[in-house]
N, C-alpha and C positions, 0 to 999 in steps of 0.2 A: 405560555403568556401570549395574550392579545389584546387589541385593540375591542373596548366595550363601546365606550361615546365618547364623543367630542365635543364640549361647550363653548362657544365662541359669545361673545357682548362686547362691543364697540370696537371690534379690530376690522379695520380697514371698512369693506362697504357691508360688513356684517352688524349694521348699531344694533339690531332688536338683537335678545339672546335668541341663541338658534344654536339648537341638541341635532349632532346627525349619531341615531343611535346606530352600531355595526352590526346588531345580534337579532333586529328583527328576523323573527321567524327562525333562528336560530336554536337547536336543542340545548340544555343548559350544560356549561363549559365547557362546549363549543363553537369554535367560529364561524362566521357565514361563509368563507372564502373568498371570496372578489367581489366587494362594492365596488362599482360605476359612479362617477360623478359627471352630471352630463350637463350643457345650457350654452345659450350662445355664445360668441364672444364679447368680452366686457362685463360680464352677468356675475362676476366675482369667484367662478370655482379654483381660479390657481390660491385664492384668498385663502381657501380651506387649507392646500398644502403649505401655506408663510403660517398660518398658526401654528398647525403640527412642530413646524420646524423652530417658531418661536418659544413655542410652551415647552422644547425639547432643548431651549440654554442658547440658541443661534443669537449674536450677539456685532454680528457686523449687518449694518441695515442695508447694505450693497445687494448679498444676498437676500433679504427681504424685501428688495424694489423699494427702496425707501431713500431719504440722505440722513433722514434727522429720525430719532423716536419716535418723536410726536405722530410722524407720516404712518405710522402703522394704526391712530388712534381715528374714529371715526371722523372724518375733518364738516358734516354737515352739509345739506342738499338745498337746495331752494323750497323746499317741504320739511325739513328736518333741522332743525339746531344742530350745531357739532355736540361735540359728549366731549365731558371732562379726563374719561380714563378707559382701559380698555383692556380686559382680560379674555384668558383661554385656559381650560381645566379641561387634561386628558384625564381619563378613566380607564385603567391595566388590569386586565384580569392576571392575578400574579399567583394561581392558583398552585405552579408546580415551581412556586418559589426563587423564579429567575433573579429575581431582585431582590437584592439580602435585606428583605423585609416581612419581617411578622405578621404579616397582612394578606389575604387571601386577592383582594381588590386594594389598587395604589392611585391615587387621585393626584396629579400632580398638575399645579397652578401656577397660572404666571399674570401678575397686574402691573398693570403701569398707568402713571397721570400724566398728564400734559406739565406739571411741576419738573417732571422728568423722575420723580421718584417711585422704584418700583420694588416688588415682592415675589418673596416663592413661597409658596407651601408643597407639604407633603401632605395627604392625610388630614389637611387642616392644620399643621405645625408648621412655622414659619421655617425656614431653612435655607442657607445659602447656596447664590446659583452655583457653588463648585458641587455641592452636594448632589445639585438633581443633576450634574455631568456624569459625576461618580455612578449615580445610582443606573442609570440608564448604561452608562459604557460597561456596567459589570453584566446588565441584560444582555446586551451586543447590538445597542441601537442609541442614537445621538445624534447630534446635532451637525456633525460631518461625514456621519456615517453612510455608506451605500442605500440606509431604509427609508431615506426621502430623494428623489429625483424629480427636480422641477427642471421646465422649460429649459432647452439646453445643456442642460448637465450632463443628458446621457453623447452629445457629439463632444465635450470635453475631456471626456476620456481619451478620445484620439488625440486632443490637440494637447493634455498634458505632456511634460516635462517626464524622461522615464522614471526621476525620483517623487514624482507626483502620482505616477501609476503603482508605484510601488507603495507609498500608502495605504492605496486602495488593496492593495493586496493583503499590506498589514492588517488594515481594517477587517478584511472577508476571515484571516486568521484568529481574528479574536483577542489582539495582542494589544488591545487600546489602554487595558488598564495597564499593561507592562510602560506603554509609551507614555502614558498620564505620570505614574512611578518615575518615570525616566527623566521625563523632563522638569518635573518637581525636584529633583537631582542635580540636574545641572543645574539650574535656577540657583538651588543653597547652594553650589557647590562653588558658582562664581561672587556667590555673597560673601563666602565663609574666604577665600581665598582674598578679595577687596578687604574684611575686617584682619586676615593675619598680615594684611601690607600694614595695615593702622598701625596695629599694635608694633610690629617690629620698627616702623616710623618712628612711634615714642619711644621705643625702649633704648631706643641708636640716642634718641633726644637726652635723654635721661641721664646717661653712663656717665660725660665729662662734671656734670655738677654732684651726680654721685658720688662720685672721686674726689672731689672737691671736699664736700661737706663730713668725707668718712675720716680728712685727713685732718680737719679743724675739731671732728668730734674726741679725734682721739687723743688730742691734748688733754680731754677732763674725762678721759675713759673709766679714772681710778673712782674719783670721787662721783660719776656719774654711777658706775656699777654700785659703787656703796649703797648710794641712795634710791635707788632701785631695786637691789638686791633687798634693803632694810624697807622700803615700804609692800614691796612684792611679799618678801615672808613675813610682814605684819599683816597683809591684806588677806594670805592665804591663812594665815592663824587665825586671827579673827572672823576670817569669813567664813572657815570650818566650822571654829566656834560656836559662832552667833549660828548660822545653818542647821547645824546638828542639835543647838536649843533650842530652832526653830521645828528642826521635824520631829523633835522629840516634845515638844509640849503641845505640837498640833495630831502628833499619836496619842500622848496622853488626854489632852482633850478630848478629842474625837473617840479616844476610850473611854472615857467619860461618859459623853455624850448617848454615846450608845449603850454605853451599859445603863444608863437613862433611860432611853427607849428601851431597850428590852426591861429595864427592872417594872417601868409605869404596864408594859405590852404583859409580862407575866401577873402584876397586880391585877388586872383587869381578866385575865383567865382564872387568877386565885378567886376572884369573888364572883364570875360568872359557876366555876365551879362548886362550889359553897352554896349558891343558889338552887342551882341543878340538884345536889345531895338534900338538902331540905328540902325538893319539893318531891324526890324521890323517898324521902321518910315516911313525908306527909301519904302519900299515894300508896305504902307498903304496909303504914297503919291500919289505911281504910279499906283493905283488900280482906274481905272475909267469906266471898264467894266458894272459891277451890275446896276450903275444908268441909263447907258445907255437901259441895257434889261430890266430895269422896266418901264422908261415911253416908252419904244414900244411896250409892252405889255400893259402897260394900251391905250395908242393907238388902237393896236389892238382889246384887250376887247371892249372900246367904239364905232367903227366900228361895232364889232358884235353885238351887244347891239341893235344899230342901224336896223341892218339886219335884228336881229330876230323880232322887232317891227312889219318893216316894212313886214317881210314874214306873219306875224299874221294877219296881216291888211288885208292883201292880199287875203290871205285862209279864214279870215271871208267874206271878201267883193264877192269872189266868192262866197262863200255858198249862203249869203244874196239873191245875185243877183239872184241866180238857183231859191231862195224860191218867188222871187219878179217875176221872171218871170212866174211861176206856180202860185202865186195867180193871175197875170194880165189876163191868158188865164183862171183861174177859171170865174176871175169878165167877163169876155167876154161873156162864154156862161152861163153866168147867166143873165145875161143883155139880150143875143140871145132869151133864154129859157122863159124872164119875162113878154116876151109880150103874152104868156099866160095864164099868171097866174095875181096874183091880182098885179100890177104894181104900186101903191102908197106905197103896202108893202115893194117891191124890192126896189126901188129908194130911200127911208129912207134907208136901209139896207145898199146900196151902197154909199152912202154918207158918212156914218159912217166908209165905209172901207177904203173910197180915202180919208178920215181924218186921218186916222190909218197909211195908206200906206206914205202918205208925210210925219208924223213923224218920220215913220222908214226911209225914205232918208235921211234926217235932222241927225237922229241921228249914223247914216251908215258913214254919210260924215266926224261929228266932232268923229268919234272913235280915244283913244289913247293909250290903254291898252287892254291887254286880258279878264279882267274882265266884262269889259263895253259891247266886242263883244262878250261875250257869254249871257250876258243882251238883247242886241239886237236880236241875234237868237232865244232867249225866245217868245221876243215879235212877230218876224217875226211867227213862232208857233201858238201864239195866234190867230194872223190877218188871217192863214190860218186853223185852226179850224173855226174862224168864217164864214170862205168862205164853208166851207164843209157843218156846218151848214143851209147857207142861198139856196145853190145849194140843198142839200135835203130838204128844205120844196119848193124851188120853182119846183123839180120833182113831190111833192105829188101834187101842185095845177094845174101842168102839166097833171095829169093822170085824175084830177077830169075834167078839161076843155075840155080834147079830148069826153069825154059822151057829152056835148052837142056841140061843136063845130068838122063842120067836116073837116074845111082845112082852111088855110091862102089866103089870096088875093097876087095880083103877086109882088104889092107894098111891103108888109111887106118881102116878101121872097128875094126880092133885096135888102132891108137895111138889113137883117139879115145874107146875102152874103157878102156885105160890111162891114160889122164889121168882118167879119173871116177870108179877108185877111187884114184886118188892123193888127189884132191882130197876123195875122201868119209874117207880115212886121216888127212887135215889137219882134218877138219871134227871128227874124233871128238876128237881130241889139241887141239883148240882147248875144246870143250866140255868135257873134265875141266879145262880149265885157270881154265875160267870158273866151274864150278861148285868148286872150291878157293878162287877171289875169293869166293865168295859165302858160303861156310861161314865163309871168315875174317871176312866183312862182317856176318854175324849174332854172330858173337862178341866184336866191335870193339862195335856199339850195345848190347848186354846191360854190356859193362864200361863203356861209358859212361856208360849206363843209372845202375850203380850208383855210380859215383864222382859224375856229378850229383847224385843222392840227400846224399849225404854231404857234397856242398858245400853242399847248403841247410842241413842240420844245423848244418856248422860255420858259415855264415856267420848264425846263427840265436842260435849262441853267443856267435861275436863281436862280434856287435851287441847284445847283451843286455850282455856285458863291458863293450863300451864305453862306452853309457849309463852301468853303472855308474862308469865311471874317468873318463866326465866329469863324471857329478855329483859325484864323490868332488874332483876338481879344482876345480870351481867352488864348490866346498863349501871347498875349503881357502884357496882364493885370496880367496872371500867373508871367512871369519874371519880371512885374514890381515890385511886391508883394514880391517876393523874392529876389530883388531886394534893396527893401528898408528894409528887413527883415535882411537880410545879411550886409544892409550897418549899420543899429544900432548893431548887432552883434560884429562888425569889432570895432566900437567905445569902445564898452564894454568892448573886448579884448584887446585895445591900454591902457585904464585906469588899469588893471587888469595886463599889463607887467608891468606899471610902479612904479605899489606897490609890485611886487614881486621884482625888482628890489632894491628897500627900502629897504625891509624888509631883502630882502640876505643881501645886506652893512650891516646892522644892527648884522644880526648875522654873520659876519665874523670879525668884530672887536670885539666881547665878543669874540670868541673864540682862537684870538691871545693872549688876558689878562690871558685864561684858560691856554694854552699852554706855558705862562711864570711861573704862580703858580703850573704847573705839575713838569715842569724842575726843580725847585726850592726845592719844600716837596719833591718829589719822585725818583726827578735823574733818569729820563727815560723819554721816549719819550713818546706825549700819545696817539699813533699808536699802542702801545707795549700793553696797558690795555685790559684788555678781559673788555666785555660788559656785567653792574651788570643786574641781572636779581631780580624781583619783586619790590615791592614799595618802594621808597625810602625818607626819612621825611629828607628836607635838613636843615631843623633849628635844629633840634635834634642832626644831625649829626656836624654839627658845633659847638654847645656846647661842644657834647662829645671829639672833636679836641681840643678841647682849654683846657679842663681839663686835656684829654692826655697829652699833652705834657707839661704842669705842673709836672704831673709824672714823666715824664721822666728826666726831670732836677732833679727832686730830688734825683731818682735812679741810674741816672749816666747809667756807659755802663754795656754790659753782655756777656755772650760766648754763640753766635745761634748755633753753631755748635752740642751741647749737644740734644737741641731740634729740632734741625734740623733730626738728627739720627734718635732721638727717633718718631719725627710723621712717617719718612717714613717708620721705622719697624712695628710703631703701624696698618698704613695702608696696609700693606702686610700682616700682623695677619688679619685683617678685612677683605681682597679683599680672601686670603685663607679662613676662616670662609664663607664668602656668598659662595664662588664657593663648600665646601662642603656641604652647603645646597642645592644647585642646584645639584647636582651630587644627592644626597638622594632623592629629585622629581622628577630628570630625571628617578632612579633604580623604581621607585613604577611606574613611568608613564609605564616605560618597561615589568616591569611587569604585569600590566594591558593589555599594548597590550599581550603579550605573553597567558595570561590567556583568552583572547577571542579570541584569533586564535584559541587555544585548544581546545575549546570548539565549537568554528566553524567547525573545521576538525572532532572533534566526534561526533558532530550530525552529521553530512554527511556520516561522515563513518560507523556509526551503519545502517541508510539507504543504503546504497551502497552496505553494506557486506549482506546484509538481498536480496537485489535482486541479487545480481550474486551467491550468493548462489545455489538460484532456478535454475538460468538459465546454472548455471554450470553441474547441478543434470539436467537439461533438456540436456543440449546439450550431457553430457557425455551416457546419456541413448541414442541418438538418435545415436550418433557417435558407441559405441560399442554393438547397439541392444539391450541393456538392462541394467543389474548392475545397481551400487547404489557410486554415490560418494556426498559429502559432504565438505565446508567449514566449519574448529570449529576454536572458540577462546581458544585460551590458556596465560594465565600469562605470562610474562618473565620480565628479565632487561635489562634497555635498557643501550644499553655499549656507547654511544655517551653524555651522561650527562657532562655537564661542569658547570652547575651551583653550586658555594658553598657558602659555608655560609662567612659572611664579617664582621670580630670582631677585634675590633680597641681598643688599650688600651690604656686609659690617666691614668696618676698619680695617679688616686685614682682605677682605676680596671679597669675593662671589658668593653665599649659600644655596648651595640647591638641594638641601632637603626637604624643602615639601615639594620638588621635582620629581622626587624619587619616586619611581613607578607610574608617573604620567605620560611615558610616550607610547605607552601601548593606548591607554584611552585619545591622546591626540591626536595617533595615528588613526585611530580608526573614525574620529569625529571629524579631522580636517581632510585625510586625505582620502582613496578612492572609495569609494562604495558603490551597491551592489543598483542599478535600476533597472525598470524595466521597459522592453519595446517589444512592439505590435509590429506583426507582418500576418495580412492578408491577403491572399487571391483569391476571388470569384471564379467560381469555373468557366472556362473558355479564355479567360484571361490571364497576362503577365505581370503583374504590379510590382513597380520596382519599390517605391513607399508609397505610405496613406495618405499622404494628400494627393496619388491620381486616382482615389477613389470617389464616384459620384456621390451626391448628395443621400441618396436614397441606402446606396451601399454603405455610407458610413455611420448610418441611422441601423441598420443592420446589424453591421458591424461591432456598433456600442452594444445593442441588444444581446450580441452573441456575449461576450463579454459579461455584461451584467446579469446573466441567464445562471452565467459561468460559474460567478462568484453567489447567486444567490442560493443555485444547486449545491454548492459545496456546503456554505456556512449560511442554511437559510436564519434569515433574520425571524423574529417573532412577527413582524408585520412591515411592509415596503409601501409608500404613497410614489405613484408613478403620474408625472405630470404631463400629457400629453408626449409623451417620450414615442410612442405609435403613429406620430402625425403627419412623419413622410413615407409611411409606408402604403405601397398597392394593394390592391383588394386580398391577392394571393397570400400576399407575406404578412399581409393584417391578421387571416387565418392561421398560419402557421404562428404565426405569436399568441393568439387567442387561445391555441392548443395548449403551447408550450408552458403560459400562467394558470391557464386550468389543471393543468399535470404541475405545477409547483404549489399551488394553492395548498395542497392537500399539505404541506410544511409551512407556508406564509400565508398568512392574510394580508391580499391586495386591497388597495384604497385605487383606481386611476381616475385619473380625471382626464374624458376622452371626448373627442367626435365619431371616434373609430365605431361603425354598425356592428361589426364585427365585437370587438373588446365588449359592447353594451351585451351584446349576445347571448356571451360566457358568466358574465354577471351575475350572481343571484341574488343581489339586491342593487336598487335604482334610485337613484337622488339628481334631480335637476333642479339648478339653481337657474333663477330669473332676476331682472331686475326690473325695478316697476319706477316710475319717472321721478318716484321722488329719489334715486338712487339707492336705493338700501337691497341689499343681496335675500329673497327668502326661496326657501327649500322645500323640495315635492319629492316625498320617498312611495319607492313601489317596490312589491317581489315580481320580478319578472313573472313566476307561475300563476301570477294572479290575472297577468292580457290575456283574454281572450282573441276569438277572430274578431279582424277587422280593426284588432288594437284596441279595443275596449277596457276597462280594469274590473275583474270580476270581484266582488266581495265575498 
């Protein structure tokens, strides 16, 4: 959490509005460390820190240099009008949540008019000043807190009282919200303690005419109970009554009612449904698409069915044919070759083949399936193994006959001419017949080709149809289903008005009969009867009616008035007695908070006072090169005690129980408590106390001190108000040091002369004042002077 900007309009010599932003030149959610506020004197810069302090709840104008509110309001120049009102809006970077607020950035506003009536916002929410005290003492910064030091305040430290120093100690601990808790505490606690005097006042008041009026009432005790008793258990029976016809015909109605609405809400789904079914008919009538693309599809399938048979057929019967033509030119020159070899062998051989070969025509011709013509090529296989066989043995009796035969006659070598253009006449006539298969075979996959094509199409259709004609089915059979779902609903509902209907008649005629027996016993209306609460036995109470008022005839009349008195005093004795019991649990409850605040704030502050101790005894050694100073405790009494003891006297003596358990809290409020004192020496010196310390040393000396508390418990951001202003060149640097090595935890605001303090600065604002009086502002980054003091851009 830091300090972003500061808006000042019309407070004090600030009339124009005037932004001193912190973050110039700053990287983002980070702070710049020590802004300088510099100008001469008169020129308005303590002005900046009375805002800070103002817009942070400060509420005595003392500290604001003020006597009246008004004085903080621009009061006008001899160039300038005064101004009616005059505000200041901080801006908190509240990024790591210090402030139990939702909000990354917290804008807190403070206006005031010369009417004297003023305002707070938060955020732009209007909100009370105890609010923005809260909000800021939960950050650890406020409106009395160490993070504003103006003129003076740091040589006040010394001249505090040691329970004044000790404050400041609470303060550096962080214990403001325990003390805010605390003393909201004591506050109720003397309030609530002032209201149990009251009450116990009247209840002392009270007793002798209570006694009085108990001893007059009990002369008509009998007949007062009678008639008490008798309209009490007429009022609880009728009131039962009349009650229980009231919740009973406002259920029956309101069963009604609804079974109304839901009967007209199912009506309107029956005939929205009913709609939807007819126009589902309508739509399932005119659907004639689908049968169409299924039997053209199966059409098409059968065609191609067709094809592929016949391209199979095809592709076998070429194969076949290749294999028929290659055994016929085997059996050829087998035949050629066998007329030299043993020729009774060959011709058995061959006979068995042209057996083999006709059956495979045979069965070539009736082929009807794929299976059968891969059957067939088997066998084709076979017949032509066999041909390979009969050709190699008829070469082995070829090579044996050429040893004793040495040539052919011219006869054999012209038949064996003739048969190889026979057979080359067969080979040419098989080969057109093959390549006819083959042309028909390219023309068979092309129309296949294209009727496939067109079966994905339509089957591309069909599927597309069907989808839709089943959702259109599931679609109709859904609404018919709820349909008929809705329509027995609907019946159920019709039955279901018509007995609530019953059943209302029913109970609106007992309750006309009730409403005549009210008017009658009770002479009021029975709108008028409050509503008996717990159980009520209606036979029992009937009895006891009947009895009653037997009594009452016998007793005749009585004077209510006597007992009338007497209950309502008795019950203001009563209702006084519990509320001073409440008041004595509230004092103990108070007291209990009170007693752990206390002890919250002194554990903290035993730790707290134990480090800035050190760090005071550090910083004061580093600030005046040596010497020895020290925080001690010392005893005192604390002059702000209110709590006393609370002794109430009845008739017979003294009471002190809401004493009880008070003298620990009074001991510790009225009698001694814990303060604190300063002892310093400067080195080379003996100082008995601080006031024989010079002026300069006790400017030091604060310093050290508030170095002390700010190293321990740095605050989110400290405005320091010329607090450097008696110190020498030396000790100006050593302080210059000391908030550039704390910077890096708090963001300084000073508003200085000091060369020194401008120095360490990394941003520059000097305020002037120009004749008409009005304060206006010149900000720089230091990195930006050049030589010679110039401002570089």
């Amino acid at each position: 959490m830091f300090l972003k900007k500061l808006e000042i309009s019309g407070f004090k010599s600030f009339a124009s509005r005037t932004t001193l932003d912190f973050l110039i030149g700053a990287k983002k959610g980070e702070n710049i460390g020590i802004t300088a506020v510099v100008g001469p004197n008169g020129s308005g810069k303590s002005n900046i820190a009375d805002a800070l302090r103002w817009v942070m709840g400060e509420q005595s104008m003392k500290n604001l240099r003020g006597k009246k509110s008004e004085d903080i309001i621009f009061a006008g120049s001899g160039k300038k009008a005064r101004l009616g009102s005059a505000s200041v809006t901080l801006y908190l970077d509240n990024s790591d949540k210090k402030m139990p607020l939702e909000f990354s950035e917290v804008s807190v506003a403070r206006k005031i008019y010369r009417s004297g009536e003023s305002e707070f916002l938060v955020n732009g929410s209007r909100v009370r000043l105890q609010d923005i005290v809260d909000i800021l003492a939960k950050a650890g910064v406020g409106k009395q807190s160490y993070a504003i030091i103006n003129q003076g305040m740091a040589d006040s430290v010394l001249n505090a009282t040691p329970f004044e120093r000790r404050s400041i100690i609470e303060d550096a601990a962080g214990v403001k919200i325990y003390q805010i808790k605390k003393e909201r505490s004591l506050r109720k606690l003397e309030s609530t303690r002032e209201n149990l005097d009251k009450a116990r006042a009247l209840t002392e008041e009270i007793k002798p005419h209570l006694r009085l009026l108990k001893r007059q009432a009990e002369r008509a005790t009998q007949g007062e109970h009678v008639a008490k008793d008798l309209r009490e258990k007429q009022t609880i029976l009728f009131s039962r009554l009349w009650y229980d016809f009231q919740k009973e015909k406002a259920v029956f109605n309101e069963a009604k009612e609804d079974i109304g609405r839901q009967m007209m809400n199912i009506q309107r789904e029956v005939d929205k449904l009913t709609d939807e079914i007819n126009n589902e008919n309508r739509q399932e009538t005119g659907n004639e698409e689908l049968p169409k693309l299924e039997n053209e599809l199966r059409q098409k399938r059968n065609i191609l069915s067709q094809l592929d048979r016949e391209l199979i057929v095809t592709e076998g019967r070429i194969e076949i044919e290749k294999e028929k033509q290659k055994n016929i030119r085997l059996i050829e020159a087998i035949k050629i070759e066998s007329v030299l070899v043993d020729s009774n062998y060959v011709k058995i051989a061959l006979e068995d083949l042209k057996t083999d070969q006709e059956k495979l025509i045979k069965r070539l011709e009736g082929v009807e399936d794929l299976a059968e013509l891969q059957d067939i090529r088997e066998y084709a296989r076979v017949i032509g193994q066999k041909l390979y066989e009969l050709r190699s043995d008829v070469e082995k009796g070829r090579a044996e006959q050429k040893n004793t035969e040495s040539g052919q006659n011219d006869t054999e070598i012209k038949e064996q001419q003739a048969r190889m253009d026979k057979v080359e006449k067969e080979k040419e006539a098989q080969e057109a017949i093959i390549s006819e298969m083959e042309k028909k075979t390219g023309k068979l996959r092309e129309e296949i080709k294209k009727i496939e094509e067109y079966i994905k199409t339509l089957e591309k259709r069909i599927e597309k149809e069907a989808a839709a004609d089943r959702e259109r089915r599931q679609n109709f059979f859904e609404i018919e289903r709820k349909l008929r779902a809705s329509t027995d609903e609907l019946n159920k509902f019709k039955d279901n008005f018509n007995e609530a209907k019953i059943a209302l008649a029913r109970v609106e005629v007992r309750e006309e009969d009730l409403r005549s027996d009210i008017k009658e016993e009770l002479k009021t209306e029975p709108e008028e009867l409050e509503a008996a609460e717990g159980t009520v036995d209606r036979a029992g109470l009937e009895r006891d009616i009947a009895k009653l008022k037997t009594q009452m005839e016998q007793i005749g009349g009585i004077d209510p008035m006597v007992v009338e008195e007497y209950e309502e005093t008795n019950k203001r004795f009563e209702f006084l007695t519990g509320e001073s019991s409440d008041l004595e649990n509230a004092i103990l409850s108070l007291k209990e908070v009170i007693k752990e605040m206390d002890q919250k704030i002194e554990k903290e502050f035993a730790a707290t006072y134990e480090e800035i101790n050190k760090e005071f005894s550090k910083y004061f050694r580093i600030i005046f090169g040596g010497g020895s100073a020290r925080l001690n405790k010392s005893k005192i009494q604390n002059p702000k005690s209110k709590v006393k003891n609370l002794e109430i006297e009845d008739e017979g003596g003294v009471v002190d129980d809401a004493n009880e358990s008070s003298d620990g809290l009074k001991g510790k409020e009225e009698t001694e408590q814990i303060g604190i004192e300063i002892s310093a020496c400067p080195p080379g010196k003996k100082i008995a106390n601080l006031n024989m310390l010079s002026g300069g040393e006790r400017s030091l000396t604060s310093l050290a001190l508030l170095f002390a508390i700010i190293s321990h418990n740095p605050p989110p951001f400290a405005v320091l108000d010329e607090v450097e202003a008696a110190l020498d060149e030396a000790n100006s640097r050593r302080f210059g040091r000391i908030l550039q090595e704390l910077s890096g935890n708090t963001q300084f605001v000073t508003i200085t002369h000091n060369r020194e303090t401008m120095r360490q600065a990394s941003l520059l604002y000097g305020v002037t004042m120009g004749e008409d009086g009005i304060s206006k502002l010149l900000s720089v980054k230091l990195d930006q002077i050049g030589a010679g003091g110039r401002i570089m851009k």
